[in-house]
C-alpha positions as a Markdown table, in Angstrom:
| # | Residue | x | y | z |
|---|---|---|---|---|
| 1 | Unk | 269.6 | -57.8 | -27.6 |
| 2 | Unk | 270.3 | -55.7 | -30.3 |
| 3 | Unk | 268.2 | -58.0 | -33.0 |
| 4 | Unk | 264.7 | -57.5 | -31.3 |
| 5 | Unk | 265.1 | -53.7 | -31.2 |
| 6 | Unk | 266.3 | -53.8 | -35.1 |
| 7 | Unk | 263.0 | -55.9 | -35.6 |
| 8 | Unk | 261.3 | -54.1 | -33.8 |
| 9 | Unk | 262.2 | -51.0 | -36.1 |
| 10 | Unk | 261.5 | -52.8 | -39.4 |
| 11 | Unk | 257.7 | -53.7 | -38.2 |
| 12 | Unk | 257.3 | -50.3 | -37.2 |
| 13 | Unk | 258.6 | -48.6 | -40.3 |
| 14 | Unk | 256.7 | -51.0 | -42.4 |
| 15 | Unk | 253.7 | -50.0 | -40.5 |
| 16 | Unk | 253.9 | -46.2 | -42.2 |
| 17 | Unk | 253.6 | -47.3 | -45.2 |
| 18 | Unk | 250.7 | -46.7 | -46.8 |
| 19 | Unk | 248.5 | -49.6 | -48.4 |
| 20 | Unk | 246.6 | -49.1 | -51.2 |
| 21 | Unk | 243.1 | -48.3 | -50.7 |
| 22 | Unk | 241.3 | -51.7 | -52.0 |
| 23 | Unk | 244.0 | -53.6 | -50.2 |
| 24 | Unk | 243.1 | -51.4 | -46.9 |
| 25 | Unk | 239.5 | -52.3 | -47.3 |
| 26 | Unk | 238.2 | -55.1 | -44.8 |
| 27 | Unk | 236.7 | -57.8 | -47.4 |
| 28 | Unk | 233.6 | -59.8 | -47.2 |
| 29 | Unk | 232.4 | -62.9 | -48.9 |
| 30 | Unk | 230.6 | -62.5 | -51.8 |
| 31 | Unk | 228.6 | -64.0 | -54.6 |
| 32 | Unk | 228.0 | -62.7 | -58.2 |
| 33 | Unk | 224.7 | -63.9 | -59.4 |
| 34 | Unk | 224.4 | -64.0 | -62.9 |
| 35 | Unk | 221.5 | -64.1 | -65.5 |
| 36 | Unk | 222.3 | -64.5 | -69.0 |
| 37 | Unk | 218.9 | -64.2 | -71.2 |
| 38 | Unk | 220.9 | -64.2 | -74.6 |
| 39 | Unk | 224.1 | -65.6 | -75.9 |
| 40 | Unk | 224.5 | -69.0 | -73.9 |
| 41 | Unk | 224.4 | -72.5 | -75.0 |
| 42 | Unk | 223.1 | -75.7 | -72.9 |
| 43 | Unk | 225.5 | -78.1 | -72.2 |
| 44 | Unk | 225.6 | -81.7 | -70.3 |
| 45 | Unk | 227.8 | -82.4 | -67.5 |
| 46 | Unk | 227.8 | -80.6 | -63.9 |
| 47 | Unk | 227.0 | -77.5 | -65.4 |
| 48 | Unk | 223.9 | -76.5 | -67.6 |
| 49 | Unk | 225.2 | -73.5 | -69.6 |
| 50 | Unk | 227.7 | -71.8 | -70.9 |
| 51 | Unk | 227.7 | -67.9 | -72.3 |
| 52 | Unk | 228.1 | -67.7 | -76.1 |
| 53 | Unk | 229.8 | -64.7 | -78.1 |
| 54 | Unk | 230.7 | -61.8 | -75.9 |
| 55 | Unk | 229.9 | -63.9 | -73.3 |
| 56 | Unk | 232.1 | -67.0 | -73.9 |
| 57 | Unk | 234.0 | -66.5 | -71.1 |
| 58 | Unk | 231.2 | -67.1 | -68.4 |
| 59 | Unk | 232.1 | -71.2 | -67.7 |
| 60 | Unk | 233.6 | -72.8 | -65.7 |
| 61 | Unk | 237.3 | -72.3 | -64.9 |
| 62 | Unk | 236.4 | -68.7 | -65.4 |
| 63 | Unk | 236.5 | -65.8 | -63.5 |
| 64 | Unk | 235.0 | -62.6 | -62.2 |
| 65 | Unk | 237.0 | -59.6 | -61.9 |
| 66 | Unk | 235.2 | -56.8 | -59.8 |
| 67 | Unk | 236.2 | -53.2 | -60.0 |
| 68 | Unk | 235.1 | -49.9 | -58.8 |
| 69 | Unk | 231.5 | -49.0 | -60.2 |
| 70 | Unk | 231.5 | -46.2 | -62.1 |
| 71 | Unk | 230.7 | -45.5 | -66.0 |
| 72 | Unk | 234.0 | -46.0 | -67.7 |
| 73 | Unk | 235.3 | -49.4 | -68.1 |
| 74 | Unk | 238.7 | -48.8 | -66.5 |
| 75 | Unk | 238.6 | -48.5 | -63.1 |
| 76 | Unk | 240.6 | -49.9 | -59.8 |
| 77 | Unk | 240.1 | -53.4 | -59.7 |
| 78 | Unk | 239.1 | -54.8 | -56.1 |
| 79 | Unk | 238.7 | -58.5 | -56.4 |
| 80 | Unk | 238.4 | -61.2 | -58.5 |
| 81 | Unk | 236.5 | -64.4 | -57.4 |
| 82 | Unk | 235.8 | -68.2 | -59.3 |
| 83 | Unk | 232.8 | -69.9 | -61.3 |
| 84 | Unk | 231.0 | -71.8 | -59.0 |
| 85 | Unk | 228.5 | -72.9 | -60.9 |
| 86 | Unk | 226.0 | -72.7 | -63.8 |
| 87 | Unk | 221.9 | -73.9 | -64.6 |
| 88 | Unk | 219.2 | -73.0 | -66.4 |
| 89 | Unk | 216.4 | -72.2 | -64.9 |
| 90 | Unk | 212.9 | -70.7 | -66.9 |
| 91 | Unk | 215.2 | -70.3 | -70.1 |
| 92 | Unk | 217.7 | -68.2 | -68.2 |
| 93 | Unk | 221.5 | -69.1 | -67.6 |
| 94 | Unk | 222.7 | -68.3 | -64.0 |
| 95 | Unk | 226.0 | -68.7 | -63.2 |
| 96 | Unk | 227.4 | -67.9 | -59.7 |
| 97 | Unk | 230.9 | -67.2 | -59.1 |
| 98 | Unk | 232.0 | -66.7 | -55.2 |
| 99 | Unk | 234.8 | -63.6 | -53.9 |
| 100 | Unk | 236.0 | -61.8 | -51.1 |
| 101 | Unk | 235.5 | -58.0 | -52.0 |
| 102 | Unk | 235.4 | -55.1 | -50.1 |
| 103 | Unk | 231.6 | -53.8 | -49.2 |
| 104 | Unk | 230.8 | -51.2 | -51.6 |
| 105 | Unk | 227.4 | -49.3 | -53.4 |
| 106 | Unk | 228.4 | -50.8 | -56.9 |
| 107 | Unk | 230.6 | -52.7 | -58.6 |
| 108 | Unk | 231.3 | -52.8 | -62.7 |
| 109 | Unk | 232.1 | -56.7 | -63.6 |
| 110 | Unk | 233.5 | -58.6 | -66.1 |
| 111 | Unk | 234.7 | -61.9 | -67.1 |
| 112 | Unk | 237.8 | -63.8 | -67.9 |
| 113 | Unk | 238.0 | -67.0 | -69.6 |
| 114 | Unk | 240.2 | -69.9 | -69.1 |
| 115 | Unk | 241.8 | -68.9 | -71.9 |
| 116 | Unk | 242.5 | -65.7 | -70.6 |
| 117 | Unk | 239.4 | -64.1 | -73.1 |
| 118 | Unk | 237.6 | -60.7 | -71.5 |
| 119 | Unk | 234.2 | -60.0 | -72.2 |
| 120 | Unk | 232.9 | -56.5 | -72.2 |
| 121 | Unk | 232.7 | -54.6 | -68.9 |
| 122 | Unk | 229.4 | -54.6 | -67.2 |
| 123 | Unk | 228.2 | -51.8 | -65.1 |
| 124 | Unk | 227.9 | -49.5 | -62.4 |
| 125 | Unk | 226.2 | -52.9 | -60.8 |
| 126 | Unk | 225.0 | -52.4 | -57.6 |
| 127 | Unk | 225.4 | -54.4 | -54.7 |
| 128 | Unk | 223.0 | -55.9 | -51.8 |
| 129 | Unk | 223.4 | -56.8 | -48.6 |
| 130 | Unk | 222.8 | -60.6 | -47.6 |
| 131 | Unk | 221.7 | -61.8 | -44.4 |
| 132 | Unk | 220.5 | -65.4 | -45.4 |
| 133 | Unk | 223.7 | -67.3 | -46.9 |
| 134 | Unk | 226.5 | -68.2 | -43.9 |
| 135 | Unk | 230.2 | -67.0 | -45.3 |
| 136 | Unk | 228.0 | -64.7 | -47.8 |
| 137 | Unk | 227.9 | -61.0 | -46.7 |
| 138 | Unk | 226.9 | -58.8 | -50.2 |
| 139 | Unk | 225.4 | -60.1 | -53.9 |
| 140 | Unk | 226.1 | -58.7 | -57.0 |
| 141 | Unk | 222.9 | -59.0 | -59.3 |
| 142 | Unk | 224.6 | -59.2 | -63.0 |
| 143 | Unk | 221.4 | -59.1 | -65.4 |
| 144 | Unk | 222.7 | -59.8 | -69.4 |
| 145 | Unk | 220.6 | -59.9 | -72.1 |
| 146 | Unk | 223.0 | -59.4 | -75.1 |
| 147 | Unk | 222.4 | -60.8 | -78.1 |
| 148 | Unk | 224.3 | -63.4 | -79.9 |
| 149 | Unk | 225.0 | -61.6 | -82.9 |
| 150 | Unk | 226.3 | -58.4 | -82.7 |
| 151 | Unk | 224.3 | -55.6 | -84.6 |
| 152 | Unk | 225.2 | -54.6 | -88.1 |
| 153 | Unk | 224.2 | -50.9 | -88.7 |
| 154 | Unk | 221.7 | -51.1 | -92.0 |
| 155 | Unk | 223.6 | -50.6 | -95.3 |
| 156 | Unk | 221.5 | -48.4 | -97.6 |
| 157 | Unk | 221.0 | -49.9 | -101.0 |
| 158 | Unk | 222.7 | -49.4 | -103.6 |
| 159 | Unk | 221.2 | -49.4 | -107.1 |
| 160 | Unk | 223.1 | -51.4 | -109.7 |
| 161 | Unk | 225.3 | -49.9 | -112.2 |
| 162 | Unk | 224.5 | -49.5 | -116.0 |
């Protein structure tokens, strides 16, 4: 008689404790759609692309790590979903990766290789509601148009020596 009462205790006690917010957050599915106008390469195979330079890691086996949208780069993380799939389409790479996040304004987002590789952080994105997908409740639009080469600040020239 004693045990149910002790377990009883420990499921109430447990109950105080507080979660963290993100984890206290119901989630939803969603999808992060992404369009890469820059920096990808075709490839053949079940996939049609693949990001290039800062975006290397977007392929598949990657992921997409969502965090709180705001303008620094380091914020909460809330969820991190798969690669789903990639195509071109009108000279543009989309890529879709699929998560369960909580339902918020904006989200900052950035990807992880297979490799474990980051790209930059992307962001404050916001995010939409979806009515039209089954399982899908909220889209996050991730537009990219980084160039392949990074910029090199002009060097001024300098005239030879005597």
């Amino acid at each position: 008689m004693k045990r149910p009462a002790y377990l009883l205790a420990v499921v109430a006690s447990a109950s105080l404790v507080a979660a963290p917010a993100a984890a206290a957050e119901p989630t939803v599915g969603t999808a992060v759609y992404v369009q890469i106008r820059q920096s990808f390469a075709p490839v053949d195979g079940d996939d049609q692309c693949v990001g290039t330079a800062a975006l290397a890691p977007v392929r598949r086996g990657s992921s997409v790590v969502l965090s709180e949208g705001a303008a620094v780069a380091d914020t909460t993380k809330v969820a991190v979903g798969q690669f789903f799939r990639s195509r071109l389409r009108d000279r543009i790479c989309e890529a879709l990766y699929i998560t369960s996040a909580p339902v918020m304004p904006t989200f900052n987002v950035q990807f992880a290789g297979p490799g474990g590789e980051l790209s930059p952080t992307f962001g404050p994105t916001p995010s939409e509601p979806v009515t039209y997908q089954p399982g899908i409740e909220q889209v996050v639009r991730v537009d990219l148009d980084v160039p392949d080469v990074p910029d090199v600040p002009d060097v001024p020239d300098v005239p030879p020596s005597p």
